[in-house]
N, C-alpha and C positions, 0 to 999 in steps of 0.2 A: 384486552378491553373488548368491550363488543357496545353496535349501535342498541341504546335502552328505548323502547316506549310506555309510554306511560298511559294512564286511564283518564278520561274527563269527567266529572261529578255535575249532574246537572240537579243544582239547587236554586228555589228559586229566587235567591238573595243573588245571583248570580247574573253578572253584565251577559247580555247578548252580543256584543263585539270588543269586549276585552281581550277576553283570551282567543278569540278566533284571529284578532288581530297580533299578538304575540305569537299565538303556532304556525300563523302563514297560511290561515286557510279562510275561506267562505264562512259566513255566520251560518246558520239554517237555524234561525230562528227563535230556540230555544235559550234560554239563561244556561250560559258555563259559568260552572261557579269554581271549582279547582280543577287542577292536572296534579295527577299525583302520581309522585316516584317513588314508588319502595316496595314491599315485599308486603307490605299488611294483608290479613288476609282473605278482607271484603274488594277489595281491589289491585291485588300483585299488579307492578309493572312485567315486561317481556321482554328477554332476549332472543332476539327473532321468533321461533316459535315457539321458545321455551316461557315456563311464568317463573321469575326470578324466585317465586318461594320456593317454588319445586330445587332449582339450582340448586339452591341454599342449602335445601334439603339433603340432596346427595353429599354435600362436601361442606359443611358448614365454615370452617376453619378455614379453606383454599379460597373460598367466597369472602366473607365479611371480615375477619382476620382472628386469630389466634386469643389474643388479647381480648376483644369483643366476647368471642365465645366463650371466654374464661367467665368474664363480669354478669353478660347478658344472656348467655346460652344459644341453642344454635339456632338467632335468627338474625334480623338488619333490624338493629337495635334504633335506628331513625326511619322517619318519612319524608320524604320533601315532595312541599307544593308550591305550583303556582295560583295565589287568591285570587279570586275579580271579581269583586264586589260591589254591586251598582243598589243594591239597599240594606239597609243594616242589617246582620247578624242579631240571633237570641244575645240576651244576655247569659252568658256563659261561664264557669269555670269546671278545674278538672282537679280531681285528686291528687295525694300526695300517694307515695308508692305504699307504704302501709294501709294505706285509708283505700286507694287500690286492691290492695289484696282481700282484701276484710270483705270489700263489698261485694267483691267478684264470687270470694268464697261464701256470702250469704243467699247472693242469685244462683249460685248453681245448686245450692244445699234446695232453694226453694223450688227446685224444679221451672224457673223462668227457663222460656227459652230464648235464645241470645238474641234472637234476630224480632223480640216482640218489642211493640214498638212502648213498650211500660219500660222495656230493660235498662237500667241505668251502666251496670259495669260490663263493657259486650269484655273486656280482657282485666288484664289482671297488673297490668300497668300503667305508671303514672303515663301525664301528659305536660309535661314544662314546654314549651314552644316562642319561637320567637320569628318575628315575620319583618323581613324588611323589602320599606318600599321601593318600588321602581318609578313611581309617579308620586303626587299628593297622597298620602291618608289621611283619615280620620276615626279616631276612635276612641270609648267610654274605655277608664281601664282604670282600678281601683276605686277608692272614696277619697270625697274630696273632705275637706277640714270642717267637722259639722256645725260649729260656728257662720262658717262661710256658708254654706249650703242654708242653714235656719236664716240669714239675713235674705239671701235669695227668693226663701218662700214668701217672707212677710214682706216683699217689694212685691210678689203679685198683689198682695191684697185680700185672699181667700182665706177666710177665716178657719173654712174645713181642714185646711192644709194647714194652714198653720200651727191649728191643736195638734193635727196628727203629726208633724215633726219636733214640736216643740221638746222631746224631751233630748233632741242636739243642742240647743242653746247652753252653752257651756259643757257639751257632753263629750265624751271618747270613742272609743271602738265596744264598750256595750251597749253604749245608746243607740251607734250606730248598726247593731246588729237589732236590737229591739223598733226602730222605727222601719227598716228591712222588712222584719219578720210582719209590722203592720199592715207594712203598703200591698206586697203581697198576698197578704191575708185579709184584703179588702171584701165584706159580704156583697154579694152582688143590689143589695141594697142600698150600699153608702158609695157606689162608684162614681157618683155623676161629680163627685169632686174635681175625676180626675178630666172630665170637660171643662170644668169650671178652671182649672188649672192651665188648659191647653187657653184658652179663651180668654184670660189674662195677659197669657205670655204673648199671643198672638197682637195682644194691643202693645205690647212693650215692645214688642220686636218692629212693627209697625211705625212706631212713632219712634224708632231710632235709636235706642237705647245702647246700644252697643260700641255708638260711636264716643258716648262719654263715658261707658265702662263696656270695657269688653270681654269682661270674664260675664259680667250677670248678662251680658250680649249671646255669650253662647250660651247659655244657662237658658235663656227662652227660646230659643232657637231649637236646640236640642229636642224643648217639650216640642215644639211646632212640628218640624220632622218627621219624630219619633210616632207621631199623631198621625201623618196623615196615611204609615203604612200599618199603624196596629192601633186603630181606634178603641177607647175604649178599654184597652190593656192597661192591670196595674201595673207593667214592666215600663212605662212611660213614666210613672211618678218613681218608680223602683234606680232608672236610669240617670233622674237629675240629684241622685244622692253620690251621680261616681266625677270624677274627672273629664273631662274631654280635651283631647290633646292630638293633633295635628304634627305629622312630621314627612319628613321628604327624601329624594332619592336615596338611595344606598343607607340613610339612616334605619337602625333596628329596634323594635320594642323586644322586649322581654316580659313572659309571661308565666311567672314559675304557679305550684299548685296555689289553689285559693285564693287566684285573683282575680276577680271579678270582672269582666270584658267585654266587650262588645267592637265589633269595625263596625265604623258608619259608610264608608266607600273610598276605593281604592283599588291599585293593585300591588301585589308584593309577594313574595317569594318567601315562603313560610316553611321553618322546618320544625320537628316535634320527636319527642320517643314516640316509638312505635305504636301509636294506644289509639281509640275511640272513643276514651270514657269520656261523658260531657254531661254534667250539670246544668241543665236550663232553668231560667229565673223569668219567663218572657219574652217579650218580643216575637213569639214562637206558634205557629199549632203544633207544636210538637210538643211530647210530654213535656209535663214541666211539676219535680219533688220539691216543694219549696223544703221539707224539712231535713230533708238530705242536702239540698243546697245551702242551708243555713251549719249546718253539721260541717262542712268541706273549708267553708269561706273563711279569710283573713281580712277583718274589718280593720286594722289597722289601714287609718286615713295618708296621706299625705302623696304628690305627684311624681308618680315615677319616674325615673330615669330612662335616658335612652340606652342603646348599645354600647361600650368602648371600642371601638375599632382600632387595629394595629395594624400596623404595615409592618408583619415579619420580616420582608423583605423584599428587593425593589418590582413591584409589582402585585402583591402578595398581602392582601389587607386579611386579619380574622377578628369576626366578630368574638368576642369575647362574652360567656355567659358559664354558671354554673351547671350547667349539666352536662351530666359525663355518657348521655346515650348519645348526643348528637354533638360536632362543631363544625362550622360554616366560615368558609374563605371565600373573598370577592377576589379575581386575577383578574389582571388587562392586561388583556395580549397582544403584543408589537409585534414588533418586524425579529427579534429576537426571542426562540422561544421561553417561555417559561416551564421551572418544575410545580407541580401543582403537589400540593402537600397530603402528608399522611399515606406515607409510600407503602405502609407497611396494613391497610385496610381496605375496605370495601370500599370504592366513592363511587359518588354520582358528581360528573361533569355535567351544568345545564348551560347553555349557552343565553345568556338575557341580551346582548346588543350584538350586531354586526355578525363577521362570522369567522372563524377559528379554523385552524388545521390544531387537532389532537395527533401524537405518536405514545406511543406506546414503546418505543425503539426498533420493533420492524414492521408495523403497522402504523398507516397513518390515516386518521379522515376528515374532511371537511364535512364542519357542520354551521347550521345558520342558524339564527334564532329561535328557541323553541325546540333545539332537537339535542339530545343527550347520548351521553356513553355510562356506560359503567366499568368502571376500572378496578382489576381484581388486586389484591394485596401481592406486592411484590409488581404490579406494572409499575416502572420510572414514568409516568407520563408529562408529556411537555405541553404545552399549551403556545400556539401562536397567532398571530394575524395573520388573512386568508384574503389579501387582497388589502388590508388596510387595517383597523383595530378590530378588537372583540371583547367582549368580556365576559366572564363564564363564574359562575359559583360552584363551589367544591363542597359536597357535604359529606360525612365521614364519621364513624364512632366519634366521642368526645373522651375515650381513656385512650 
């Protein structure tokens, strides 16, 4: 095993003292918005002064593991991040691995070049991901049941909105793609709707509304929000067509291709196949295809589920999700060490609480929060407490 660092992304959705707080360091100022661990190849992590893709590179198979490179070829088939997100993210989704390929192989036929900021497919793989909190979230993620959502608008009272969702009232997942494809497709001359809508909701939220229904409580709340960091944007009336859902420590969302997402603020430890394809719908200056995003999306309504968590064993919790680039184990480490799983691949040990003695069997080290190893296939590594508890997340191919 060896000590891993990682990269920090400064975006500006990104908390000023989240993650300076999690890595143990000084803020200076700036929005950190992830730390990211992996091999990808706009931001390799490092083993000492090596860049873990180059590693990889020399020895694919001694690195990430045998099995990986059979499925995935020779790279580190996951990412893992730390999120800190102090204001909402674009509305987002990402492709499915075909719809990947297709689009990757359209931009490079087109002579795009990967790094412009038009580019929709920077690689050629999906993006399934799943982020679980360490504190509060909150975040948009799928459609909610457009019945429900058509009673919502006609409680503001705006008639403009109203016509324009009306064809949810009784409707499915093509309705909901066609009043989608409206909201976005707003002429810059029919927008003041969407003030008109924040300006409603603002009187709802105001006089209370939430305390005798608290679904339409978030539902104005969201417009208010959403409003005050992207005035103007039709991704604001785009956003009260999705869910919003709230969840907490150690619990995980799941986000396979074509679902529609947004974090409203939070932190949490997020990991993904290895990709960057991202679909924006709003919320955004950043490009944003609606008809590519409408092409990727799974309008099918109804509220997602969280993670299933198992405890393999004592100590030993795995999140549970269908993707086979990535899977993620939570350990707590006592006074007895533990073996931390997937002996036979690449991992990433991150340390999220307290702090840990890592072996390896003739190597040992202590680390504190915030600070990583990478463990190569074939390390036994153990996992302990270094003074009292810790807990560490283990990420790892998913075959």
């Amino acid at each position: 095993m060896d000590p891993l660092t990682g990269s920090v992304q400064h975006y500006a959705w990104g908390s000023t003292t989240a993650l300076p707080a999690f890595l143990g360091v000084e803020p200076d100022g700036r929005p950190q918005a992830e730390l990211w661990l992996g091999a990808h190849h706009s931001a390799p992590s490092r083993l000492g002064n090596r860049s873990l893709a180059d590693v990889i590179a020399a020895d694919s198979a001694g690195v990430v593991g045998t099995a990986a490179v059979v499925e995935f070829g020779p790279q580190l088939p996951y990412l893992l991040k730390v999120l800190a997100a102090a204001q909402p993210l674009s509305l987002q989704a990402h492709p499915s691995r075909a719809g990947a390929e297709a689009g990757f192989a359209r931009e490079e036929a087109a002579g795009l070049d990967r790094a412009a900021p038009t580019r929709l497919y920077r690689d050629d793989w999906p993006k399934p991901e799943m982020l679980v909190a360490l504190g509060d979230v909150e975040a948009l993620c799928g459609f909610r049941e457009p019945d429900e959502t058509y009673a919502f608008f006609a409680r503001l009272g705006v008639a403009a909105a109203t016509d324009l969702v009306a064809p949810l009232r009784g409707g499915g997942p093509d309705q909901l793609a066609e009043v989608f494809a409206r909201v976005l497709g707003l002429p810059e001359g029919e927008r003041e709707v969407i003030a008109q809508v924040v300006t409603a909701a603002a009187e709802l939220d105001e006089a209370g509304v939430g305390e005798t229904d608290p679904e339409l409580g978030l539902f104005v709340r969201t417009a208010v929000e959403l409003d005050e960091h992207h005035p103007g944007d039709p991704g604001v009336l785009a956003a009260l067509l999705m869910n919003r859902m709230g969840f907490g420590r150690f619990q995980g969302l799941f986000l396979p291709a074509g679902n529609l997402h947004a974090y409203l603020h939070g932190i949490g430890v997020e990991i993904m196949a290895n990709s960057d394809n991202v679909m924006r719908g709003g919320l955004t200056p950043k490009h944003v295809d609606v008809s590519e995003l409408l092409a990727i999306l799974d309008f099918t309504p109804g509220m997602p589920e969280l993670v299933d968590v198992v405890e393999e064993s004592t100590g030993v919790w795995r999140y549970r999700t269908p993707a086979p680039e990535f899977a993620l184990w939570r350990v707590q480490a006592a006074t007895d060490p533990v073996t931390a799983p997937a002996v036979d691949s690449g991992r990433i040990v991150l340390v999220i609480e307290g702090s840990v003695e890592v072996s390896d069997g003739s190597t040992s080290l202590t680390l504190v929060q915030g600070e990583s190893v990478f463990g190569y296939p074939g390390d036994a590594l153990t996992v302990s407490g270094a003074g009292g508890t810790g807990t560490v997340m283990v990420a790892a191919p998913g075959i």
